[in-house]
C-alpha positions as CSV (number, residue, x, y, z in Angstrom):
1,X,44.0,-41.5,-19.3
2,X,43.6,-37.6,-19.4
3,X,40.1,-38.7,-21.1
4,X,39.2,-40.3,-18.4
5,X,40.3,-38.1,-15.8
6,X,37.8,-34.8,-17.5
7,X,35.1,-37.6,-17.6
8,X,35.1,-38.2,-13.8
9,X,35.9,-34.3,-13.3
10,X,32.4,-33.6,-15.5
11,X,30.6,-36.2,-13.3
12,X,31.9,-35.1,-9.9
13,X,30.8,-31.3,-11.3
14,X,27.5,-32.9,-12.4
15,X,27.0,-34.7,-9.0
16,X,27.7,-31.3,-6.9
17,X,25.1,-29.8,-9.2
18,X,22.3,-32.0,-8.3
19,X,23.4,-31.8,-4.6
20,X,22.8,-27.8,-4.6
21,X,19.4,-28.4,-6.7
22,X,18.3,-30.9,-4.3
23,X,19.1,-28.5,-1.4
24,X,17.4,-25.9,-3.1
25,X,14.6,-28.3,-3.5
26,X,15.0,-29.4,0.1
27,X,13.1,-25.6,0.9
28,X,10.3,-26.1,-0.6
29,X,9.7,-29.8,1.3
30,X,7.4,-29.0,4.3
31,X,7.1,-30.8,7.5
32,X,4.4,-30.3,9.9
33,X,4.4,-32.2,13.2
34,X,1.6,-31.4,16.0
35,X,1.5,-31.6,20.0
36,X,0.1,-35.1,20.6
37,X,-3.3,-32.6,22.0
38,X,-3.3,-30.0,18.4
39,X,-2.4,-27.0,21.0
40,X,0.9,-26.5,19.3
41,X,2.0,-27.2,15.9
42,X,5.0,-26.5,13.5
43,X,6.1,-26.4,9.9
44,X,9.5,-26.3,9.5
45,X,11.5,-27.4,6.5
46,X,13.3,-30.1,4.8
47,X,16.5,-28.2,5.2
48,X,16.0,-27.2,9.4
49,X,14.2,-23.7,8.9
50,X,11.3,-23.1,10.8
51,X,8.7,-21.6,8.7
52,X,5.3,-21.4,11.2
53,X,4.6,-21.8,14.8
54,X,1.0,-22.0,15.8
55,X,0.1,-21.7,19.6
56,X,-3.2,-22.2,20.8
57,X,-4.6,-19.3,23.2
58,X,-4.2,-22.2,25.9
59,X,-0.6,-22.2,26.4
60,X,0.1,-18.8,27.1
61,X,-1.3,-19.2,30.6
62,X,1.6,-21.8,31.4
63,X,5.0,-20.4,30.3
64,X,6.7,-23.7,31.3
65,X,4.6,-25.6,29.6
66,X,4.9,-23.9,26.7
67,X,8.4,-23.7,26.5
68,X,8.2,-27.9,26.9
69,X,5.5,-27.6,24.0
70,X,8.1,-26.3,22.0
71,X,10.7,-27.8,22.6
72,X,9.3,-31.2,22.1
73,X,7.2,-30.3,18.8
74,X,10.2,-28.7,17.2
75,X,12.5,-31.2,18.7
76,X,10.3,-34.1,16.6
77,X,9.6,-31.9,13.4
78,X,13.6,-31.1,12.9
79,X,14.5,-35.2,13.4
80,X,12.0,-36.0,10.7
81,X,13.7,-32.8,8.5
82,X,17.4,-34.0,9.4
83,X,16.8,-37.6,8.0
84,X,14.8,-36.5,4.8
85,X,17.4,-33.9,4.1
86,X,20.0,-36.8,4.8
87,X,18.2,-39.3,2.7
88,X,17.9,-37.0,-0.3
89,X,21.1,-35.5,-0.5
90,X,22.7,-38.9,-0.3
91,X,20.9,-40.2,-3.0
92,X,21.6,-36.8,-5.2
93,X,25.4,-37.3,-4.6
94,X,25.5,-41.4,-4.8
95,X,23.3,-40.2,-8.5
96,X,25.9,-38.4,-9.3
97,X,29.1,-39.8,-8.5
98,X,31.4,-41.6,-11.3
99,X,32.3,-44.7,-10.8
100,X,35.8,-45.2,-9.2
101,X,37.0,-48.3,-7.8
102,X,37.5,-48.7,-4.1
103,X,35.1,-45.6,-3.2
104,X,32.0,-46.6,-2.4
105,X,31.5,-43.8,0.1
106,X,27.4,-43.5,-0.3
107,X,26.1,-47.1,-0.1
C-alpha cells in the first residue's frame, strides 16, 4: 500500500515538474499576429507577455485609432497565447499524472 502511495507521490512530483518546464518552455514560444492592413503588429508570448509592438509612422496621426489598433491586435495575439498555453500545459500535467481511478480530471 505505502508502496504505492510514494509511487503516485513520485509521479504527481514528476507531473508538476514537467508543468514548470513546459511554462518555462511556454517563453520562448512566440506569437505574432498583424493588423488585417500590416500598420500594427505584435509578438507576444506563449505565456501572455508582450515582447514587441511595431507601429507604423501612420497611426500616430489618429490616437483613437490607434488605441483600437491595439487593442484589437493584442486582443487576437493573447487568445491565440491563452489556448496554446492551455493546450500545452494540459497535456504536460495529463503526461504526468498517475493513474488513479475515478480522476480523470485532464481528458
Amino acid at each position: 500500500m505505502f508502496g504505492d502511495l510514494m509511487g503516485m507521490m513520485g509521479k504527481l512530483q514528476e507531473a508538476q515538474k514537467k508543468v514548470e518546464e513546459t511554462k518555462k518552455r511556454l517563453d520562448t514560444v512566440l506569437i505574432d499576429e498583424n493588423s488585417s492592413d500590416n500598420l500594427l503588429q505584435v509578438t507576444v508570448t506563449a505565456n501572455s507577455k508582450i515582447r514587441t509592438i511595431n507601429i507604423d509612422d501612420r497611426l500616430f496621426e489618429d490616437k483613437e485609432q490607434l488605441e483600437d489598433y491595439l487593442i484589437l491586435t493584442l486582443n487576437k495575439a493573447l487568445e491565440k497565447a491563452a489556448k496554446i498555453n492551455e493546450t500545452e500545459l494540459a497535456v504536460a500535467a495529463k503526461d504526468g499524472m498517475p493513474n488513479i481511478p475515478g480522476m480523470d480530471l485532464f481528458k
